[in-house]
Rosetta silent file (secondary structure, phi, psi, omega in degrees, C-alpha in Angstrom):
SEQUENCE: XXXXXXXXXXXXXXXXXXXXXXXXXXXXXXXXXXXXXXXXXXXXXXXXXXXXXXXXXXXXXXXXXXXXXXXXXXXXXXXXXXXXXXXXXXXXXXXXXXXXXXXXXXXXXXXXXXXXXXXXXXXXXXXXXXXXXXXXXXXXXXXXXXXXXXXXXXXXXXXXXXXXXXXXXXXXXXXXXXXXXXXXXXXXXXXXXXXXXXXXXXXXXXXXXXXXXXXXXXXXXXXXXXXXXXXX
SCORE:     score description
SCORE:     0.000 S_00000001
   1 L     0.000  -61.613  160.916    0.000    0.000    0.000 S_00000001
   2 H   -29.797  -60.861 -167.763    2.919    2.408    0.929 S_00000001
   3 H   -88.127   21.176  152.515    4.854    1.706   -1.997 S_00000001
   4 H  -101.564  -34.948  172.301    1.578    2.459   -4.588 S_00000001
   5 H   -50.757  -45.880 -173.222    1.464    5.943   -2.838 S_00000001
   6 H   -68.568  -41.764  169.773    4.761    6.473   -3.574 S_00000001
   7 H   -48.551  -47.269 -175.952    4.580    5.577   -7.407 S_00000001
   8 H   -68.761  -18.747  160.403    1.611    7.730   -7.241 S_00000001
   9 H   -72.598  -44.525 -170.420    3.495   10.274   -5.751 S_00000001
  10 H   -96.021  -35.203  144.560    6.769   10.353   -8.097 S_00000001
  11 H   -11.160  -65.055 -166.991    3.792   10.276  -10.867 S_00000001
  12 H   -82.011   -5.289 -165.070    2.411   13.744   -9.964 S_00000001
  13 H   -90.334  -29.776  150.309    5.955   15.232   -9.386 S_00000001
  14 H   -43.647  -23.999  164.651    6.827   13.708  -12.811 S_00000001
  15 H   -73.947  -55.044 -169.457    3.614   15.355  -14.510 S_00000001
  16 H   -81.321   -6.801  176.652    4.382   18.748  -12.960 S_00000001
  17 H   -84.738  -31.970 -174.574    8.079   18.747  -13.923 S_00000001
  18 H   -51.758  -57.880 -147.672    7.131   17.573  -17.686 S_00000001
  19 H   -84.601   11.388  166.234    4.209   20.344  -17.788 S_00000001
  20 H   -83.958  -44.347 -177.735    7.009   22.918  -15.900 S_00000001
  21 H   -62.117  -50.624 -174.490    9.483   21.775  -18.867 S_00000001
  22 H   -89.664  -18.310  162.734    7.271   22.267  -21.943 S_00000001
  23 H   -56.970  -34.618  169.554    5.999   25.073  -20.565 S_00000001
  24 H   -86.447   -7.176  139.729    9.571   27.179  -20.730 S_00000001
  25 H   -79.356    8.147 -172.893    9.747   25.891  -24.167 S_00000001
  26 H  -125.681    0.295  150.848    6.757   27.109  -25.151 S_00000001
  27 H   -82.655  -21.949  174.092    7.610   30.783  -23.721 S_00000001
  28 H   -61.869  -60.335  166.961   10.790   30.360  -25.804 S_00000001
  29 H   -39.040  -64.894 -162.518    8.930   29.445  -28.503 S_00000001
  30 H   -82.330   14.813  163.987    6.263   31.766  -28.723 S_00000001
  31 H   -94.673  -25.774 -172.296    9.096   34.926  -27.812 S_00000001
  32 H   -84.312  -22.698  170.603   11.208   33.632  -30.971 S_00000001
  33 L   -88.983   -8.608  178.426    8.018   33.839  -32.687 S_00000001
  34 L    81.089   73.983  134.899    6.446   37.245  -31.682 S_00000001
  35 L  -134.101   13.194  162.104    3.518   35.478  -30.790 S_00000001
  36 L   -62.657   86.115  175.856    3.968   35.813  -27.308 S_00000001
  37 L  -155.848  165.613 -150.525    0.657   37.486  -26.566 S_00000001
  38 H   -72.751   -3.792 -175.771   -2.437   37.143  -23.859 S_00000001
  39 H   -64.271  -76.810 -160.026   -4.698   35.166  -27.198 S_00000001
  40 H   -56.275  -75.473 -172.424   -1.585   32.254  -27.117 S_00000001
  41 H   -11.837  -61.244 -179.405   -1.462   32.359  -23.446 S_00000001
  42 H   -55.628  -62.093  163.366   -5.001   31.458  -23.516 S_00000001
  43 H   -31.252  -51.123  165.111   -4.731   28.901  -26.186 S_00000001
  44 H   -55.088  -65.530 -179.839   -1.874   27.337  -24.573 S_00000001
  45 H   -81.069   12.787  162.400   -3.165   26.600  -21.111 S_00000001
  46 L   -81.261   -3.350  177.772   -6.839   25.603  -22.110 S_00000001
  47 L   -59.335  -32.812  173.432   -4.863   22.738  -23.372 S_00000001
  48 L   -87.697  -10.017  155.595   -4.801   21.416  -19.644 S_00000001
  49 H    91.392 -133.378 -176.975   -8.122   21.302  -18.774 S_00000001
  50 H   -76.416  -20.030  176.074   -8.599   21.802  -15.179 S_00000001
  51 H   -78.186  -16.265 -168.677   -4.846   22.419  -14.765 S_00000001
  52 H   -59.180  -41.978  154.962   -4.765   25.064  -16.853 S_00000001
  53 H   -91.898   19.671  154.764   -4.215   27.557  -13.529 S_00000001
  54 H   -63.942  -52.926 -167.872   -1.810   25.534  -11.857 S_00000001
  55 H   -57.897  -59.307 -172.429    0.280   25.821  -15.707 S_00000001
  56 H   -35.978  -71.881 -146.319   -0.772   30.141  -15.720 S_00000001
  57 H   -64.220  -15.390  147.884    0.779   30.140  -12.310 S_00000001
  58 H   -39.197  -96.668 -175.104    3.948   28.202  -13.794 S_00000001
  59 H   -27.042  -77.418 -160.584    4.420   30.747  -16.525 S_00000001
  60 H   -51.157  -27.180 -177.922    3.998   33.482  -14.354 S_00000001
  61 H   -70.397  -51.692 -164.061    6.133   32.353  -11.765 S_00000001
  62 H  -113.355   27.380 -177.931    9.334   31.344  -13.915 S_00000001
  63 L   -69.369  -46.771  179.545    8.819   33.729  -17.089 S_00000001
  64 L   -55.489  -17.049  177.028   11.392   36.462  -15.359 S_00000001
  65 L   -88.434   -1.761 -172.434   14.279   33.678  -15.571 S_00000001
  66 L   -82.689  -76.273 -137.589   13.583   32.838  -19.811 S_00000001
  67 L  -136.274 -163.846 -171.350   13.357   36.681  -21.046 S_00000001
  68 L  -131.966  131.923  136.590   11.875   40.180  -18.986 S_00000001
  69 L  -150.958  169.347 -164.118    8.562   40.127  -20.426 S_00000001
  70 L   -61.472  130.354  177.403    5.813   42.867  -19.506 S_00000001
  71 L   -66.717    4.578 -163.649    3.885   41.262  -16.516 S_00000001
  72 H   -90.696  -29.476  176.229    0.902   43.208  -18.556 S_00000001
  73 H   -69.027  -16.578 -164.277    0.865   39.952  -21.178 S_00000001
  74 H  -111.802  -61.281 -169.481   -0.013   37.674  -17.874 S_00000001
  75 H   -55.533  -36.960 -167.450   -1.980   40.201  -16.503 S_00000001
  76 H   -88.664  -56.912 -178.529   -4.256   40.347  -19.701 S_00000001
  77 H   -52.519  -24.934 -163.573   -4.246   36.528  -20.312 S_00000001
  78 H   -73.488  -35.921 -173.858   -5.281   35.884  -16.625 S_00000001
  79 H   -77.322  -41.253 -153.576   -8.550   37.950  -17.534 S_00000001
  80 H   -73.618  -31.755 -176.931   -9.391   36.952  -20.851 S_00000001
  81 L   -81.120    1.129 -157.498   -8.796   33.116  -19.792 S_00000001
  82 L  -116.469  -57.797 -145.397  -10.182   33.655  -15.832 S_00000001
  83 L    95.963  150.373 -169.871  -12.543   36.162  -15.699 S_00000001
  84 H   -77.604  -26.887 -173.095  -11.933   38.938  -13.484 S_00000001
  85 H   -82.658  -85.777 -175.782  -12.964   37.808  -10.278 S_00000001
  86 H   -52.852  -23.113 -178.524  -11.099   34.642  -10.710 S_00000001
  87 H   -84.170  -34.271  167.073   -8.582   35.496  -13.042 S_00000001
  88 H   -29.217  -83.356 -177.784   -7.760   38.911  -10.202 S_00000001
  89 H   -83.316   26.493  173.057   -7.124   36.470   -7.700 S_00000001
  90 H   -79.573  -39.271 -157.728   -4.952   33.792   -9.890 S_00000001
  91 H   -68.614  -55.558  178.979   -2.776   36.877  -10.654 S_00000001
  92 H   -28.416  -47.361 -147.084   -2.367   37.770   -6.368 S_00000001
  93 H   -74.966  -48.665 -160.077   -1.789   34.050   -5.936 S_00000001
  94 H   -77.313  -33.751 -172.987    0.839   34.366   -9.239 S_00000001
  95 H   -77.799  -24.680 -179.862    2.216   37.983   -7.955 S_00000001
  96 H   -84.840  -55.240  178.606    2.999   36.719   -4.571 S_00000001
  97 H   -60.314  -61.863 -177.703    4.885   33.409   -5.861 S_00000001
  98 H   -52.571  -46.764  178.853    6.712   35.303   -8.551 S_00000001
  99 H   -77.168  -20.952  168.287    8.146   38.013   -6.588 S_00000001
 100 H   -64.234  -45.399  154.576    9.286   35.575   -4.048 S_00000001
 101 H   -24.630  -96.379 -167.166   11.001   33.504   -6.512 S_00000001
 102 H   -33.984  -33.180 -169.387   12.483   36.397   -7.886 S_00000001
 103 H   -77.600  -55.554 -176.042   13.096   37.670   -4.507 S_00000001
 104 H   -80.787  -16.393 -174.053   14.963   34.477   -2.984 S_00000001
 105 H  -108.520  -25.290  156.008   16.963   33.535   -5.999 S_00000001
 106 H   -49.798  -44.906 -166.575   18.514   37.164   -6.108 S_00000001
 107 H   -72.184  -58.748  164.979   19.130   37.134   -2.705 S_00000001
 108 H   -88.297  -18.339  164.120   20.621   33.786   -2.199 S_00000001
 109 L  -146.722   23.655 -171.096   21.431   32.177   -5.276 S_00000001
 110 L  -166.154   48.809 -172.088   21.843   34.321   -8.346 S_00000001
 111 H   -65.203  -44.479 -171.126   23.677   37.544   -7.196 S_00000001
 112 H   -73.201  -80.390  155.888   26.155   37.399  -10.380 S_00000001
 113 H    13.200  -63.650 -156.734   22.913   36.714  -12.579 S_00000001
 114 H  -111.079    7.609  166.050   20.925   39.129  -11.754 S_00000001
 115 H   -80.345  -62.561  170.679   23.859   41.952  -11.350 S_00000001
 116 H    -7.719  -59.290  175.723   24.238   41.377  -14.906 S_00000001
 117 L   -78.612  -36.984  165.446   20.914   41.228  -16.171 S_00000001
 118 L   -60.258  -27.652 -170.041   20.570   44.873  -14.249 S_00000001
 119 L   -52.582  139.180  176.824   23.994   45.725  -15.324 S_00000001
 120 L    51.661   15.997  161.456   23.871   49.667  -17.340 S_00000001
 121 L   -63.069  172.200  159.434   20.171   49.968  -16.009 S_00000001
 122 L  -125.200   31.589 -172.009   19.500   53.213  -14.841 S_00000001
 123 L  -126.241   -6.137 -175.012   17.213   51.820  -12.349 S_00000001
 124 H   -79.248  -18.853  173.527   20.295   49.701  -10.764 S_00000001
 125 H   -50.602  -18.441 -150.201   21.461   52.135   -8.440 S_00000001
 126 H   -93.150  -12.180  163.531   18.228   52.293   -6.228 S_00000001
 127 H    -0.381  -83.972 -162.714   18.985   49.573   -4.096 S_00000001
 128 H   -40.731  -51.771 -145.268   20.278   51.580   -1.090 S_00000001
 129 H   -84.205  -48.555  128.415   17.316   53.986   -1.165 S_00000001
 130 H    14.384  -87.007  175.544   14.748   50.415   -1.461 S_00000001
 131 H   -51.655  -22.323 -161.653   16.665   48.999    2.155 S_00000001
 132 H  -110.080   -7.328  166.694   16.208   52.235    3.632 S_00000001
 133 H   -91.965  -25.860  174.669   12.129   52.908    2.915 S_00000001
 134 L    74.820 -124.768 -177.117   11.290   49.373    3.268 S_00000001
 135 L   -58.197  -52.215  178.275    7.037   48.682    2.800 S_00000001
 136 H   -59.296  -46.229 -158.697    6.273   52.546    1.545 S_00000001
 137 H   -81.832   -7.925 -163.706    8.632   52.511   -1.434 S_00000001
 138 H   -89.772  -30.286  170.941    8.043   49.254   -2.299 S_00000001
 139 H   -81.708  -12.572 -167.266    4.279   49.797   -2.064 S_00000001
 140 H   -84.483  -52.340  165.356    4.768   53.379   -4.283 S_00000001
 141 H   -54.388    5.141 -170.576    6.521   51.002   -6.723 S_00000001
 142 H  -129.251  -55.472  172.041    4.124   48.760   -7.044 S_00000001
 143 H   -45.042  -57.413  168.650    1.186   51.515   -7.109 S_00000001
 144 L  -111.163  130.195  168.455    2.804   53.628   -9.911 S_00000001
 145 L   -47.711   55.195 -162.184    4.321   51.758  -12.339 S_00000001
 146 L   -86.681  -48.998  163.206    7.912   53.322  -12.268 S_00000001
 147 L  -102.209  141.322 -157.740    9.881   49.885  -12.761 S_00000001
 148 L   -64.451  175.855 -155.226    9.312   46.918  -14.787 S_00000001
 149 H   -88.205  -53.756  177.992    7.810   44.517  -12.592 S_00000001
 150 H   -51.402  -50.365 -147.701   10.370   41.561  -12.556 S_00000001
 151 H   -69.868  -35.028  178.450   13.225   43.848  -12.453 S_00000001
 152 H   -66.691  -25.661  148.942   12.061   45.402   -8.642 S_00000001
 153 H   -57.747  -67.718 -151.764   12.120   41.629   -7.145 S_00000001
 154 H   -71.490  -18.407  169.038   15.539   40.668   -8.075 S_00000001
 155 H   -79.404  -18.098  170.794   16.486   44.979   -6.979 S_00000001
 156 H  -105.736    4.872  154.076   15.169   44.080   -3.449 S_00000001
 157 H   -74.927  -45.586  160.886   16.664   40.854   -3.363 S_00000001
 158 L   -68.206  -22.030  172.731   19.709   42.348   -3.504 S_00000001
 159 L   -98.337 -153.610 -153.199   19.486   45.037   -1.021 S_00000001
 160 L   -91.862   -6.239 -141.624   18.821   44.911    2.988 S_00000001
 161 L   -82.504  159.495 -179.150   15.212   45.207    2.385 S_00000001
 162 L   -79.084  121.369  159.703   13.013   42.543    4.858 S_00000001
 163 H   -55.016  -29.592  173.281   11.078   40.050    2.691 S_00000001
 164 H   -58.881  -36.828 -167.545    8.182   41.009    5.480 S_00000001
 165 H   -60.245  -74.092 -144.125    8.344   44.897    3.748 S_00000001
 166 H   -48.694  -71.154 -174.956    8.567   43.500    0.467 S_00000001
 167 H   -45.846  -24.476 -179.490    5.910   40.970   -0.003 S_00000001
 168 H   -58.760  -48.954 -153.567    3.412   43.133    2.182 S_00000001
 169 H   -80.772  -31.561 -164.422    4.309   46.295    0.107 S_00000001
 170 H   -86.509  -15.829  165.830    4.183   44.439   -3.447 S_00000001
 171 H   -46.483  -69.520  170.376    0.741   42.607   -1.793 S_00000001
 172 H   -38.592  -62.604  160.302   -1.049   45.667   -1.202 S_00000001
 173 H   -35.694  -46.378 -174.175    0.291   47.136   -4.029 S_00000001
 174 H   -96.593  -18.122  161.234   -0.646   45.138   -6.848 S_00000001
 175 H    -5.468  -93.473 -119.848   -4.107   44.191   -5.742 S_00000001
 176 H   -84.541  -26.674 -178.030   -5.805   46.982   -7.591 S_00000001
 177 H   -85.530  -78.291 -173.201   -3.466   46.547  -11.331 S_00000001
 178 H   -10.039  -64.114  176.752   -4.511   42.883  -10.491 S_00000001
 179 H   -77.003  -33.953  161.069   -8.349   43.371  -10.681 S_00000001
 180 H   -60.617  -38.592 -179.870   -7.814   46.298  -13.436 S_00000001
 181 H   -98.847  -28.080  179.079   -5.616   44.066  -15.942 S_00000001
 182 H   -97.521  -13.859  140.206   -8.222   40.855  -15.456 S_00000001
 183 H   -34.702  -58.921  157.425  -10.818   42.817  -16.010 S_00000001
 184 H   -68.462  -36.901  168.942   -9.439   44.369  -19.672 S_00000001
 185 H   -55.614  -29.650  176.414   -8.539   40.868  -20.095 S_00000001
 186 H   -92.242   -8.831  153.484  -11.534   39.976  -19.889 S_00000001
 187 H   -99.676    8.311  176.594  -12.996   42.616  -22.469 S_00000001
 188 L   -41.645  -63.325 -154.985   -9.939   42.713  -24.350 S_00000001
 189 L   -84.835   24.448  172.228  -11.439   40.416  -27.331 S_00000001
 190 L  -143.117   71.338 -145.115  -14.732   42.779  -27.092 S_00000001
 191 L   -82.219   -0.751  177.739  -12.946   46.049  -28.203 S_00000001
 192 L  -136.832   72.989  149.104  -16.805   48.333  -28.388 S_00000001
 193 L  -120.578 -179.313 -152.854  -18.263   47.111  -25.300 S_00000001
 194 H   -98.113  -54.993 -176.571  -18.658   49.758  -22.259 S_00000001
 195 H   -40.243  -35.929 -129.345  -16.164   47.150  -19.914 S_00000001
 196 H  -107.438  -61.288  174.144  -13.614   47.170  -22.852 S_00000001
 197 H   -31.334  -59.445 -166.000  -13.643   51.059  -22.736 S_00000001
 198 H   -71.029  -62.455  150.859  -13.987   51.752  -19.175 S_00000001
 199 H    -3.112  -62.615  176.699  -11.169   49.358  -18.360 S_00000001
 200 H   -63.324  -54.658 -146.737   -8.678   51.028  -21.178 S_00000001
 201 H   -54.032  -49.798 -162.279   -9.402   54.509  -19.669 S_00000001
 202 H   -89.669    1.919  164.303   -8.072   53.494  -16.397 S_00000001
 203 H   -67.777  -74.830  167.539   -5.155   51.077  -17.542 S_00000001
 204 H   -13.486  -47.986 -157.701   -3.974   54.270  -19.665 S_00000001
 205 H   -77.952  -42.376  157.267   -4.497   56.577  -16.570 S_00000001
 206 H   -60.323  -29.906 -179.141   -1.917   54.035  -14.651 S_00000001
 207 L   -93.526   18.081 -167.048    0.279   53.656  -17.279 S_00000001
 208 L  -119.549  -19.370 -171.970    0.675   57.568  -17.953 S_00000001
 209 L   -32.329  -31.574 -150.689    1.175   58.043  -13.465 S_00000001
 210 L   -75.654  -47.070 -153.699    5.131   57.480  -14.124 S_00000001
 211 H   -64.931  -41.671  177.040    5.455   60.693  -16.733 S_00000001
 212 H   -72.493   -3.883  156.820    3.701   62.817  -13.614 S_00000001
 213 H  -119.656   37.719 -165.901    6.252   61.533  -11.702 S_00000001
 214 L   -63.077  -44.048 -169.708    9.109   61.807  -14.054 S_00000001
 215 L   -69.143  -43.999  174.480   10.894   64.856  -11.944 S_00000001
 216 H   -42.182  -47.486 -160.109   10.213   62.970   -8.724 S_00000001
 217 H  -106.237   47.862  172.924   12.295   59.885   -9.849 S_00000001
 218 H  -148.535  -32.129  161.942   14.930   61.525  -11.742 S_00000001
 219 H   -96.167   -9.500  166.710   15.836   63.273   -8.063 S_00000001
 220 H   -63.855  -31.706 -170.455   15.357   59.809   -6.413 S_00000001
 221 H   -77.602  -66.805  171.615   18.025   58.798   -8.836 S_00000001
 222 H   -31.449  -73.291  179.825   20.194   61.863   -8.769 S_00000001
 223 H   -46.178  -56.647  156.446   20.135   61.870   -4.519 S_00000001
 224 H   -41.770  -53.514 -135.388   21.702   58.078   -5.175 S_00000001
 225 H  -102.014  -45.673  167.052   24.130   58.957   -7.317 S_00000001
 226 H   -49.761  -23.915 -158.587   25.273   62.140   -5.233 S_00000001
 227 H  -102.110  -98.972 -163.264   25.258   60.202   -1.759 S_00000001
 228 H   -10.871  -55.392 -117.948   28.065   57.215   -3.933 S_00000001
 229 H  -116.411  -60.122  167.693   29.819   59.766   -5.514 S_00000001
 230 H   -68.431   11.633  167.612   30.596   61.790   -2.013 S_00000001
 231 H   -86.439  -13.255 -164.231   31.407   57.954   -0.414 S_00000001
 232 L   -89.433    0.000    0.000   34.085   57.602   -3.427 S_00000001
């Protein structure tokens, strides 16, 4: 009896490594093809059936380690394939997992990696100032869209900041893009409906938030570069 649990056991971990495996070939794939968009997303995982948001939460989880792609292609697929109420909280569930990843393998196992992939940013500097606001900056960063999404796990991995800050501040934060991106997802493929409208207006009004705070974050930047430059 023991030893049929266990076959059945090395079974499911063998199912989830295959559908973990063809899944990062089939983000490779569909980035070498341009066709990386939330329509294939969909297309892909309805292939699994009831699994299909264990596999989203795959993808979402290990996408930042293929390529950087806009968490906004996940965010849109979660609606149009979810629904908003359910696809909202797949994306929490996926937003939580992802930044930890991202969070734990910076910190502890992929410091030369991810100096690299950061390397000649102009966003790499911000560490310091990250460790020293903790949960507000990290929630402001999450609120307005100032830094891609992946790249602000693996920049707080690397600094002093408390994984309690971070995950609280990027919790909090991302709610509200969460319910707001599965929502257009879910009128995305119904471009003259009132949802499909209402939806854009206020994606837009979030995506334009950074340019009103262009001067702010160009002296957040500066005030780094000034505090290094009198340590040298």
């Amino acid at each position: 009896m023991v030893d049929e649990v266990r076959a059945k056991d090395k079974i499911k971990l063998w199912i989830f490594i295959f559908i973990m495996v063809l899944s990062i070939f089939a983000l490779v794939y569909a980035e070498k093809q341009h066709q990386l968009n939330p329509k294939y997303i969909k297309q892909y995982i309805s292939h699994f059936g009831v699994w299909a948001p264990i596999v989203f939460l795959i993808l979402y989880s290990i996408k930042s380690f293929i390529i950087f792609i806009p968490a906004g292609v996940f965010m849109l697929a979660a609606g149009l394939s979810f629904g908003t109420m359910f696809g909202a909280i797949i994306l929490i569930i996926g937003t939580i997992l992802s930044s930890t990843i991202g969070f734990v393998f910076a910190r502890y196992f992929g410091k030369d990696y991810v100096q690299k992939k950061l390397k000649n940013t102009k966003f790499s500097n911000v560490g310091k100032k990250i460790a020293e606001k903790g949960f507000l900056i990290i929630l402001l960063l999450r609120l307005v869209p100032i830094l891609p999404y992946d790249a602000i796990n693996y920049i707080c991995g690397l600094s002093k900041i408390r994984y309690r800050d971070f995950i609280l501040g990027t919790f909090i934060g991302t709610v509200p893009a969460c319910f707001l991106y599965a929502y257009l997802g879910e009128n995305i493929l119904k471009p003259f409906s009132k949802g499909f409208y209402l939806s854009l207006c206020l994606v837009i009004v979030i995506s334009l938030t950074p340019v009103l705070f262009a001067k702010s974050i160009k002296e957040f930047l500066q005030d780094d570069k000034e505090e290094d430059e009198h340590k040298i």
